[in-house]
ZALOKE-924802 format. One record per residue (C-alpha): x, y, z. Coordinates in steps of 0.5 Angstrom, whole numbers, plus 500, padded with zeros to 3 digits. Last residue first. Example, Ala and Ser with C-alpha at 12.3 -4.5 7.8 and 13.67 -1.06 7.14 Angstrom:
<pts>
527498514
525491516
</pts>
This chain:
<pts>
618542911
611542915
605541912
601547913
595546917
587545914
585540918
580544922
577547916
574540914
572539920
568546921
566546913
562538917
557542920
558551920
563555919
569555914
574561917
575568914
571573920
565566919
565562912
559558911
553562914
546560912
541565911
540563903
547563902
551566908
559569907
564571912
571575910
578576913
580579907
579583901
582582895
582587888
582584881
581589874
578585868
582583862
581576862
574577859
569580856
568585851
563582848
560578855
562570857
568573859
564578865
565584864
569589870
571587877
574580879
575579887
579575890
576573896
581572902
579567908
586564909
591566903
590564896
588571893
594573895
599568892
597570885
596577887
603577888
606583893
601585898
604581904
598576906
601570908
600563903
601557909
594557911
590556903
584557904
582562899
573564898
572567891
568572888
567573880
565578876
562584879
559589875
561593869
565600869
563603862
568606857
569599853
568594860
575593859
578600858
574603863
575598868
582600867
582607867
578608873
584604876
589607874
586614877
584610884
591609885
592616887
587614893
584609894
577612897
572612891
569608886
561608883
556605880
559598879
553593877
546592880
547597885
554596888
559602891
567601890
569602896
578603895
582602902
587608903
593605904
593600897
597594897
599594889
599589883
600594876
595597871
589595875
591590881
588592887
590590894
586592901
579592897
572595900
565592897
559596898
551594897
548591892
549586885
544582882
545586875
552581875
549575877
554572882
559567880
563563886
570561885
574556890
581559891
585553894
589550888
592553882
589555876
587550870
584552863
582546859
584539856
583533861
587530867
588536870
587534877
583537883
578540878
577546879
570547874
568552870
563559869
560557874
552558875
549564877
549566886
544572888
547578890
548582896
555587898
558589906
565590905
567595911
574592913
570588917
568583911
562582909
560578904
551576902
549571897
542570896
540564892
539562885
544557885
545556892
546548891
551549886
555554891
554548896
556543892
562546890
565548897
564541898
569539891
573545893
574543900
575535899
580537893
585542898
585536902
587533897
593537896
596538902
599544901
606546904
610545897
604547893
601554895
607555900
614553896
611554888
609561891
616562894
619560888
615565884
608565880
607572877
601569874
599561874
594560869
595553867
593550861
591544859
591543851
588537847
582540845
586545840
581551840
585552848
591554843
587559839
583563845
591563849
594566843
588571842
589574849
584572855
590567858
596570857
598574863
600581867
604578869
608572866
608565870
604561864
605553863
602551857
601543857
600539850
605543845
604546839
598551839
603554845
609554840
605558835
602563838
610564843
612565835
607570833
609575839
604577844
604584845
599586839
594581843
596584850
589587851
586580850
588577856
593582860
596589860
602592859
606584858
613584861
618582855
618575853
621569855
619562853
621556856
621549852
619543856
621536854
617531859
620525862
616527870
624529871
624534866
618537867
619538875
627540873
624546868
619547875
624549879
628552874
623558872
621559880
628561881
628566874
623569879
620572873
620580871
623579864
617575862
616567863
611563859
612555860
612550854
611542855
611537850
609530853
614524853
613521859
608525864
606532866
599531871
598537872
596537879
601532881
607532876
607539875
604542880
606538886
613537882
614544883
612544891
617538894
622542889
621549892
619545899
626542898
630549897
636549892
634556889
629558896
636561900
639565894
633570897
627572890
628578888
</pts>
């Protein structure tokens, strides 16, 4: 629940409009739907009702109960009137969790050419207040759009992550599945800043990867760390415990009885996020963690956002022999200038 302190919060307000009004780019007369579920922070519903309408937007809130599973795995869930509503509407704001993007609802809406969709799962008051309100927004811009060109200059080149919680995995880098854009100026799928992605090839794939946090069925902190062992896509979990149960069950249930590769990779850089094991959204934007995305690529039949999601933290990174991120900080020329003024922007 979120305190009562956050309801009339100024780094609540100060971020809610960094995200409606400043990253996607709401104005006068625009329509504007937001999806929330029964477990929303009704705090982080208000705070960007008020954002909406103050840009001279019209917004609709649609509540619908808590999803079972994501993307298209959610499909007999969605009711037809939320399908409706977002193929009507110019802005789609979606907080549930599980989430939205990946079900037929979201494929149809993202036909229309008009529609900017933000995918801000589980998104709440103090998510809106560190992701946003603390957040340097250009900053965050200059990062992207570097770390950008040096995954696009690395296409085709080694990769190598290793953490110290025991991470140690090889692949060579393939081609962006999208871009981050700064701005949603133009239709497409948006999600919230400081989480550069990197898209490896999944046959490509080596070595180990140890995850603290998983979302499978539900988003956990996990005490016993799971290893997922890598040879040209996911061989074998172990470790997690009682949790490795459901998460066997959803990589099965999004890769059709197989485990899949290695999705997507990502590098966060945002300091005022902490790492509490509680909203993954929020997580996988602290300082030098990697979400990781497990399952089948959503380029793939089968494909998707249905695939399980795991974090691991304090991360080095080398392309081609080149080290750019060292124990979760950006390292090496013009990384280090950029990563020394990333500070948290002060109430």
């Amino acid at each position: 629940m979120t305190p009562r302190m956050f309801r009339n919060s100024p780094l609540v307000s100060r971020g809610a409009y960094g995200m409606v009004q400043d990253h996607m780019c709401v104005g006068a007369g625009e329509s504007v739907v937001l999806t929330a579920d029964t477990a929303t922070d009704p705090v982080a519903v208000e705070a960007i009702m008020r954002a909406v309408t103050e840009a001279g937007a019209q917004i609709a809130v649609i509540v619908v109960p808590q999803l079972p599973f994501q993307g298209a795995l959610a499909n007999d869930f969605i009711p037809p009137s939320v399908e409706a509503a977002v193929r009507n509407c110019d802005v789609w704001l979606d907080i549930t969790f599980p989430y939205m993007a990946g079900s037929r609802a979201h494929d149809e809406a993202m036909k229309d050419s008009k529609l900017r969709f933000m995918l801000a799962a589980a998104l709440r008051a103090e998510g809106i207040a560190t992701i946003y309100g603390r957040a340097d927004l250009d900053l965050f811009g200059r990062i992207q759009e570097e770390l950008d060109r040096i995954f696009a200059a690395g296409l085709g080149k080694e990769c190598r992550i290793t953490t110290p919680g025991g991470t140690d995995m090889r692949f060579v880098l393939g081609k962006p599945g999208y871009a981050k854009r700064r701005k949603a100026s133009q239709p497409g799928l948006y999600t919230p800043p400081a989480s550069a992605l990197m898209f490896p090839e999944p046959k490509s794939v080596q070595g180990h990867l140890v995850l603290e946090t998983i979302f499978h069925e539900y988003y956990t902190r996990l005490t016993d760390p799971v290893t997922i062992h890598l040879d040209g896509g996911i061989k074998e979990v172990v470790g997690g415990g009682s949790e490795r149960k459901a998460l066997d069950r959803a990589l099965r249930r999004a890769c059709s009885g197989g485990y899949g590769s290695i999705i997507h990779l990502t590098y966060a850089y945002n300091p005022a996020v902490r790492y509490a094991g509680e909203v993954f959204l929020e997580d996988a934007r602290a300082l030098g963690n990697n979400a990781v995305g497990l399952g089948l690529p959503w380029w793939l039949p089968g494909g998707g956002e249905n695939h399980p999601d795991g974090i691991m933290s304090m991360q080095s990174i080398w392309i081609d022999g080149r080290q750019i991120v060292k124990d979760g900080l950006l390292h090496g020329p013009q990384l280090e200038e950029l990563g020394n003024a990333l500070e948290p922007v002060l109430a």
